[in-house]
N, C-alpha and C positions, 0 to 999 in steps of 0.2 A: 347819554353814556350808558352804558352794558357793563354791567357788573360781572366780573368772572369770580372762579369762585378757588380754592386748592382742592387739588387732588385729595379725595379721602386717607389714601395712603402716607400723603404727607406730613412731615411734623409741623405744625403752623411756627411761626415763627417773626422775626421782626417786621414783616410785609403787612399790615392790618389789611390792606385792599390794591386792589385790583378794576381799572375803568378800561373801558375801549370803545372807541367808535370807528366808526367809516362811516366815507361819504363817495360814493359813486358818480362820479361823471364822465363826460364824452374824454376816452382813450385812458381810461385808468381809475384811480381813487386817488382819497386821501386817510388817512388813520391815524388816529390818537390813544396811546395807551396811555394810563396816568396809575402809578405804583406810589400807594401812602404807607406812612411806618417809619423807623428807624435805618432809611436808606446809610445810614455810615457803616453798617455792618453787611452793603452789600458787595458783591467782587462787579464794578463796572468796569467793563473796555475801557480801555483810554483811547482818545485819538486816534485814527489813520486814515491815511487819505481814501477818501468816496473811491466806492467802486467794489466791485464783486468778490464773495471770498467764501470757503467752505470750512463749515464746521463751526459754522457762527452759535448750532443751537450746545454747543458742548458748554457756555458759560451765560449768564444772563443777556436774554437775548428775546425780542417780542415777535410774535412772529403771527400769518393772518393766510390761510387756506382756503380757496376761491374754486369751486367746483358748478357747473355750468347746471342749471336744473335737468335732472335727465340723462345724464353723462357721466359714464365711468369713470374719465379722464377729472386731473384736477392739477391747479398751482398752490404751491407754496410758498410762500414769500419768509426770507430771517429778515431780522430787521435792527441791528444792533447799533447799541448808544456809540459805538465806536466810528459809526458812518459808513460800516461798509456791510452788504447785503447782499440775500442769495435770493436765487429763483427758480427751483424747479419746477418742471412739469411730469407727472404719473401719467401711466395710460391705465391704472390700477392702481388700487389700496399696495402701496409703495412696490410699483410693478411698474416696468420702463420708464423708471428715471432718465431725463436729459436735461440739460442746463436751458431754462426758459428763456423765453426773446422777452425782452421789455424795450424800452424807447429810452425811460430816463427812471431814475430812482433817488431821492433827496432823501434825506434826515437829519433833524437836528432834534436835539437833545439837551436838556439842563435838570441838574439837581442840584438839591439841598439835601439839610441833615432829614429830611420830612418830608419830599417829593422829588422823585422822579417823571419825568413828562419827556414821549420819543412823538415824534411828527412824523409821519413821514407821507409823502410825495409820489406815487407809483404809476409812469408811464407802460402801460400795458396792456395789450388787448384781455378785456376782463368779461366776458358774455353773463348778460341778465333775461330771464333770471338767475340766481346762483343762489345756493347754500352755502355759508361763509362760517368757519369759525375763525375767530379771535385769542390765539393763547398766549401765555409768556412765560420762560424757563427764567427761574433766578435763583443766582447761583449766592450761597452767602459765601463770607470770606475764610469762615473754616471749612468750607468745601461740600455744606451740605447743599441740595436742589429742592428747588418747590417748583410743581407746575401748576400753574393756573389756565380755566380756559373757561368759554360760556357753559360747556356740558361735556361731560367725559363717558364712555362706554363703560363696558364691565370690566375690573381688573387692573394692570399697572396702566401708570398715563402713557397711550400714545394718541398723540395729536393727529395721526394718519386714519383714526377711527369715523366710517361717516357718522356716529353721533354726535363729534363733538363740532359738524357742521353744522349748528343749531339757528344760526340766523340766516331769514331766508328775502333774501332781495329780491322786489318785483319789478317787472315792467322793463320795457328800454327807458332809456335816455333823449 
C-alpha cells in the first residue's frame, strides 16, 4: 500500500490516513484506497445505481490518474463510495476533455466508525508504462474538504498536476 499524504494547505482533521494501491492487469486494473480515522464525521454518498455520473469529485470521492509514459494525454478516473464513476480523458494538463471509453467499472465499498475501504474494478484500455497518481477528495459533514494524494506540486491542490503523478508503472503485462 501507498501512503498519501494531506494537502499542506489543509486543515487535518478526523482522517488520520490515507492507503492506495493498484494493481495492473491485462485490459485494465484494480485499486484499493483505505481511509482511517473517525469516518462518522465524514459526508459519504449514499447508494445509487453503478454506472457513470459528473461531479463525483465535488463530495468525497477517490479518484486515480493514468498518463501513458511519454504522453501528453491522460485518464482520470472518480471513483465514489456511492457506486457510480467517471472517466475522463485530456489531451493536456486539463485540455480536451471527453468522456473516456472503458469496457466495465465495479465498486464496492464498506465502512465503519474507523474505516473506510472502496475497491474498485476498471475495464479499460490502460497503456504501460504510465505515471499514475492516487488521490482522494473528502469531504467532512460541516462542509470542510481535504485532499490527499501520493505527491502534490506547488500551490492549491489540483490533482491535474503531472507531479502528483508520482508512481511509475513499468513494463507490459
Amino acid at each position: 500500500m501507498h501512503s498519501l499524504t494531506l494537502h499542506p494547505d489543509c486543515t487535518p482533521g478526523p482522517v488520520r490516513s490515507v492507503q492506495a494501491n493498484i494493481e495492473p492487469s491485462q485490459g485494465g486494473c484494480t485499486v484499493r484506497f483505505i481511509l482511517r480515522g473517525d469516518i462518522t464525521r465524514l459526508k459519504i454518498p449514499g447508494f445509487m445505481p453503478p454506472g457513470r455520473a459528473d461531479e463525483l469529485w465535488q463530495t468525497t470521492c477517490c479518484e486515480m490518474f493514468w498518463q501513458h509514459e511519454g504522453a501528453s494525454a491522460y485518464r482520470e478516473f472518480n471513483l465514489s463510495p456511492s457506486s457510480q464513476w467517471a472517466c475522463y480523458d485530456f489531451t493536456g494538463r486539463r485540455e480536451g476533455r471527453s468522456g473516456g471509453e472503458v469496457s466495465a467499472i465495479a465498486i464496492a465499498h464498506a465502512h465503519n466508525g474507523e474505516e473506510l475501504t472502496l475497491h474498485a474494478s476498471i475495464g479499460a484500455e490502460l497503456l504501460l508504462p504510465a505515471r499514475v497518481a492516487l488521490t482522494a477528495v473528502i469531504e467532512l459533514k460541516d462542509g470542510m474538504k481535504q485532499y490527499w494524494s501520493l505527491a502534490f506540486g506547488d500551490g492549491e491542490p489540483d490533482f491535474h498536476d503531472p507531479a502528483c503523478r508520482s508512481l511509475k508503472l513499468a513494463g507490459a503485462l
